[in-house]
N, C-alpha and C positions, 0 to 999 in steps of 0.2 A: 318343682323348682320355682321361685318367686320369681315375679317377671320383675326386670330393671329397664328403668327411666332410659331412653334416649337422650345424647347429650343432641337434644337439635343446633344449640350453635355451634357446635363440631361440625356439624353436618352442612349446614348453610353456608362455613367458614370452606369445606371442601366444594361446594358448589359454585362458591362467589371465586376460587381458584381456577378453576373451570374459564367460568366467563373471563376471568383478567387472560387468560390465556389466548383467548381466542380472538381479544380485541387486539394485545399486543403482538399477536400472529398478523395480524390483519385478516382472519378469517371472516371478523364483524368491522369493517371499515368504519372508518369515523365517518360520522354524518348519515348511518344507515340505520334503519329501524331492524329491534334483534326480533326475534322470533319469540309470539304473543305467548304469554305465559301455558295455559294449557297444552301447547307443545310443548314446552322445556319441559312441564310436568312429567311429560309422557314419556320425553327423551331421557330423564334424568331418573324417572322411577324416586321419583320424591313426591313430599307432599308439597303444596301451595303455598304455606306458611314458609317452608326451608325458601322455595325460590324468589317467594315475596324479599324476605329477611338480606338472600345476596344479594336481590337487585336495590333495594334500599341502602344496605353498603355502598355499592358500588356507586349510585346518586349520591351519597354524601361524600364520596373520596372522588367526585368528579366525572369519572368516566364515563356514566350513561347520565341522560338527563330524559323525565318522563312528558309527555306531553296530552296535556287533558283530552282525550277522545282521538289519538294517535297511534297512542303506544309512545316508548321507549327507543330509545335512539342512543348512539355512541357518540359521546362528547368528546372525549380524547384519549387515546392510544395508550397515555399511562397515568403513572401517580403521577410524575415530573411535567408533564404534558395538559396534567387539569389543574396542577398548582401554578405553571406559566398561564393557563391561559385566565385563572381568576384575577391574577395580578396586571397581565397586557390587556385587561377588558378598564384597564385606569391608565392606560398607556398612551402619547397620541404620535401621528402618522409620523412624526418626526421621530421620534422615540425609536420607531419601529425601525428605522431606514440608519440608525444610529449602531443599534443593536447588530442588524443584517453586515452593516458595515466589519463590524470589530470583527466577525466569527468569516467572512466570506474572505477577505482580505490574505488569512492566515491560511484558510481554506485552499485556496486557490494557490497557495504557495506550496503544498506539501501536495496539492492535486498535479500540480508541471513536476514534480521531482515521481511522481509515483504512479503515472498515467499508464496505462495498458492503450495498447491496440483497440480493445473494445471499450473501453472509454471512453478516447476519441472518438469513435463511431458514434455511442451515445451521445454523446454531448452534440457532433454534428447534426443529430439527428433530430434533438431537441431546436437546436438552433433555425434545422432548416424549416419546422413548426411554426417556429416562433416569427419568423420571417414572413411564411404565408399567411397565419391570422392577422398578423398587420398591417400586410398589402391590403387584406378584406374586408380586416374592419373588424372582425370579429374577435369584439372585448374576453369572452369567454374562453374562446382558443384559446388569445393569448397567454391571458394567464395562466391556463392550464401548461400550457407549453413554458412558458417561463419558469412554473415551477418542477417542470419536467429537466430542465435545464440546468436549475443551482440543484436538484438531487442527483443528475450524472455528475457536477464537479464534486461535491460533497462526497460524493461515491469512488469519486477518483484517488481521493486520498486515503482510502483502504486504512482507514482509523475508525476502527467501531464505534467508540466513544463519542467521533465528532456527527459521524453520521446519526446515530440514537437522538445526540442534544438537538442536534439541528430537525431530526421527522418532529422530534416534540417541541419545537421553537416552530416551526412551520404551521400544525397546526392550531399554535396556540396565538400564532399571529396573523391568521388568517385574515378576518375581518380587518385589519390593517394596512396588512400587504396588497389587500384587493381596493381600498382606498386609493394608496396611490401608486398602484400598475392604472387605475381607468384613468388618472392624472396623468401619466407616462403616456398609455395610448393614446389618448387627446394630442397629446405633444412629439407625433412620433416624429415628424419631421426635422427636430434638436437632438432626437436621442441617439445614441450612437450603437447601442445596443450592445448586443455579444460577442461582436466577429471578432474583437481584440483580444478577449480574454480567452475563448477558444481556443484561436489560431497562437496565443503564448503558452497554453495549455501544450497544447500539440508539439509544438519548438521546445516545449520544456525549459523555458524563460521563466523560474517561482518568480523575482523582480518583477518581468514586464507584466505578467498576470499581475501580482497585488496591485500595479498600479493600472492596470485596467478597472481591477474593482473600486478603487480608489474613485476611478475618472467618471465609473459610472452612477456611484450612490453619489458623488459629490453632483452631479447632473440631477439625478432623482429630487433630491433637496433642493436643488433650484426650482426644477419645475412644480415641485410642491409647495412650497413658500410661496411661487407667485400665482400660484389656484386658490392658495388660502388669502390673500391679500386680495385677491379678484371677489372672493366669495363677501370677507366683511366690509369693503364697500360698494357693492350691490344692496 
């Protein structure tokens, strides 16, 4: 019997399926280096060429990005996730707090009409995080906490769709978002924080929530306007 060709990029195409799986699982988190090629080899029972080929895919469609004498890393969570963040990387902080605005706003509305018991739990949980990194000082917490915070509201509203857009608007705004949260933590002392939108969360108020979100990105832009206006004349 004559031996026939392997279709290798069949095969690359089932491997590089693979990896999209397991970033958008979150089993390879964004920001984490995957595991160096001679293991996938080994785990995939392929040749070097096939996982070369996926992982090249998958740097041209975003998702991993290579880094000279590192390894390979997860860039973002999906296709919609590496196309937002090509375009927010021409974005500016203003932009960002623009954007957070239009999608929280609505968010927060369909989060008071549809909130669980364990919602509220999260969300206060986040909150009460958010509360101690800023008594502390500590920039880091914070924003972790913070963004532990709009994904229990975001989660509250038990709409797949809004929750997907928003994990890949999140990490494709990151560098952004973390601009001016360290502008916000500087300024904690004007900020009023989360306790209003919560506690309308809770009350199941959609109105007084949106305009919690309202009160607070419209505060963010203040205090970011006048970091920017401090910065170009210094």
């Amino acid at each position: 019997m004559p031996l026939r060709s392997v279709d290798v990029a069949r095969l690359a195409d089932t491997v590089m399926a693979q990896f999209e799986g397991l970033i958008e699982s979150g089993e390879w988190p964004v920001g984490t280096r995957i595991p160096p090629e001679p293991q996938l080899v080994e785990q995939l029972g392929v040749g070097r060429s096939t996982v070369r080929e996926a992982v090249r895919a998958l740097e041209h469609a975003g998702l991993l990005e290579a880094r000279r004498g590192d390894g390979t890393y997860v860039r973002a969570n999906s296709g919609l996730s590496a196309a937002l963040l090509r375009r927010t990387r021409r974005a500016t902080a203003l932009e960002v707090l623009e954007v957070r605005d239009s999608i929280e706003r609505d968010a927060a509305r369909h989060a008071a009409r549809r909130r669980t018991d364990e919602d509220i739990a999260r969300i206060e949980r986040a909150l009460s995080a958010q509360d101690s990194a800023r008594e502390s000082g500590d920039l880091g917490a914070f924003i972790r906490a913070d963004t532990d915070f709009h994904r229990a509201v975001i989660a509250a509203t038990h709409n797949q769709v809004l929750i997907d857009l928003w994990e890949s608007l999140s990490h494709a705004l990151e560098s952004g978002v973390r601009t001016v949260m360290a502008d916000v933590h500087r300024a904690h002392s004007e900020f009023p924080g989360h306790g209003k939108l919560a506690a309308a969360i809770a009350e199941g108020d959609a109105a007084k929530a949106a305009r919690a979100v309202e009160a607070h990105i419209r505060t963010a832009i203040g205090v970011l306007r006048r970091a920017q206006e401090s910065t170009s004349d210094s």
